[in-house]
N, C-alpha and C positions, 0 to 999 in steps of 0.2 A: 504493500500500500504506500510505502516511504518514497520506494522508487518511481510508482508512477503519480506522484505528487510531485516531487522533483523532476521530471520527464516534465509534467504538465506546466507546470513553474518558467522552465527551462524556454520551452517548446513558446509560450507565452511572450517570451520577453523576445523572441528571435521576430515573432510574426511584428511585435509593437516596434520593434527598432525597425527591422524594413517596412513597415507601413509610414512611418514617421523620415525615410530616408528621402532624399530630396532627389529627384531626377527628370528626365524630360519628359513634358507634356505630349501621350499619343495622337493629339492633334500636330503635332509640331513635328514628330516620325514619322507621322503616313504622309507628311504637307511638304517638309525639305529634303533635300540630299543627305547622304550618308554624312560627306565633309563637314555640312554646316550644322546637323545636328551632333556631329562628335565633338566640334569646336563649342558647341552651347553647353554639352553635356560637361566640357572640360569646367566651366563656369559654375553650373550649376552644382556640381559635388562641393563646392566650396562656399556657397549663398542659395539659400532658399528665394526662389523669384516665386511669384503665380504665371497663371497662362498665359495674362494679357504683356507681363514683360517679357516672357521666354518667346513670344511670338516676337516682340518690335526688337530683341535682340538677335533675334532667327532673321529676320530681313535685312540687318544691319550688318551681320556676317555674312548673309548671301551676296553684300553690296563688296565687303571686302576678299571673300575671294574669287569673283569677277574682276574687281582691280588687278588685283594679285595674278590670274590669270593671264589680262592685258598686259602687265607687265614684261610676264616672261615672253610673252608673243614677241613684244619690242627688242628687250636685253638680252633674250638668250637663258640670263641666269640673273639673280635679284643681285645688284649692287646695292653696297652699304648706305648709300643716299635713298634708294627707293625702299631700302630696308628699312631706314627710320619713317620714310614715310608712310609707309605698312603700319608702324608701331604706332605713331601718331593719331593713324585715321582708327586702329583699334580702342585705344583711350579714353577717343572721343567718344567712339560710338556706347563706350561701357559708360562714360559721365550722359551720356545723353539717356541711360533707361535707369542704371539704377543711383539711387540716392545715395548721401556721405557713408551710413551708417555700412548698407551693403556693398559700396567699393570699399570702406576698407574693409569690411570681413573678407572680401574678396581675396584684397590684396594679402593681408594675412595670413589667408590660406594659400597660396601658391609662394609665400614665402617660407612657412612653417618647417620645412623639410632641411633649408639650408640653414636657417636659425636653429636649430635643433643639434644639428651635425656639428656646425660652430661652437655651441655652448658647452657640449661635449668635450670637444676638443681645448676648449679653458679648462673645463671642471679637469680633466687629466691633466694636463699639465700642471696646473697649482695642487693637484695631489703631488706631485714627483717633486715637486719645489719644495714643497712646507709640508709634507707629510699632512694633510690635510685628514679628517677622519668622515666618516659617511656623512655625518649630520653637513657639515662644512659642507660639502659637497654640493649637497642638496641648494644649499643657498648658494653658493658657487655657478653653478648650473641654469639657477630660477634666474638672477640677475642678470645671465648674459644671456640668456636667452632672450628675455624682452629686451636688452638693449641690442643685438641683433637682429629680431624680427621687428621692433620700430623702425631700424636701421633702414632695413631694406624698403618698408615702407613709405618713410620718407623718402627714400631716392626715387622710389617713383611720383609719389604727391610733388617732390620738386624738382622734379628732372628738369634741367636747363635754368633752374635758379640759385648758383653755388654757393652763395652766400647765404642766402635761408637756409640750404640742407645742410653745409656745415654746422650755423648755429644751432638748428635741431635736434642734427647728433650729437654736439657737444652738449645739448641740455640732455636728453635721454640718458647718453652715459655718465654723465657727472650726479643727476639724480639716483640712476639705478647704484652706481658706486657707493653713494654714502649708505643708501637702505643696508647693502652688503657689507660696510663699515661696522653701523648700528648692530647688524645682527649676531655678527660672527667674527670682527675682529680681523677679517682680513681686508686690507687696502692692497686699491692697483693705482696704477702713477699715470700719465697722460701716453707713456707709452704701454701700456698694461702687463706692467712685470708687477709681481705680485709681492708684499712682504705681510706680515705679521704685524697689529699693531694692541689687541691684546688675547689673548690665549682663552679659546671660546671652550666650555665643558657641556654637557649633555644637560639639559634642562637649565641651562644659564639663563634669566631673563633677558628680554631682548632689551636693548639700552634704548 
């Protein structure tokens, strides 16, 4: 009886997460191309749209790769110019359907992957530096990971504005540094080498 309570349990929670999973509108499979629905679907695992945006971003992509197409007709092969142009008229068309809130989730999620990999790559190195102990880590980890995944965010929100997204990044990680100061005692410098600034123990209050 335990088992198929657990089975039922189990079995329950699989149907409610893919019922609640976000993908493309079968109006929008049986209406586009394969392309320009793969390119929507790429969107959509990352931001919940409804129909009426998945549709005006379904004609917005069919627009782009028609461009895209002409292109190659003329070049042969996409030059780095026509390639930012590509990038540009994509942007656009993503500010033109969905709102702040859904382009940066957007963008968010198609950074997550490289900000993730990054953070990691801090959290191990200031282990091998400072012998750092799990708990550290954790905070290690949680800090650079959003000051990488804002990173990358802002480079797109200010692409072409160097001055803004320097000062951006420079606020992002001078914030997330001190919270990792505050919590665990370890500081990074402007070039992010790590030292010790007081010796964090297991249930230590946070300062």
């Amino acid at each position: 009886m335990k088992r198929i309570f657990i089975f039922l349990t189990l079995l329950f929670v699989f149907i409610a997460g893919t019922s609640n999973a976000q993908t493309v509108s079968r109006k929008i499979t049986d209406s586009f191309n394969p392309s320009t629905v793969r390119n929507l679907y790429e969107i959509t695992i990352h931001v919940p749209l409804d129909e009426a945006k998945q549709l005006a971003l379904a004609k917005l992509i069919e627009e782009e790769d028609a461009y895209f197409v002409n292109i190659l007709r003329k070049e042969i092969y996409i030059s780095i110019p026509s390639g930012n142009v590509l990038k540009k008229l994509h942007e656009e068309n993503l500010r033109k359907v969905l709102n702040d809130e859904e382009l940066d989730q957007y963008y968010r999620g198609i950074c997550d992957d490289q900000a993730e990999a990054k953070a990691v790559e801090m959290r191990e190195k200031t282990k091998v530096l400072l012998n750092t102990s799990y708990e550290e880590g954790k905070f290690v980890f949680a800090s650079f990971y959003k000051i990488f995944l804002l990173s990358e965010v802002a480079k797109i929100n200010y692409a072409g504005q160097p001055k803004i997204l320097e000062s951006e990044i420079n606020r992002i990680t001078e914030e997330e540094l001190n919270v990792l100061r505050e919590k665990c005692g370890i500081s990074f410098d402007k070039n992010l080498n790590a030292s010790r600034v007081w010796k964090f123990k297991t249930n230590t209050p946070y300062r």
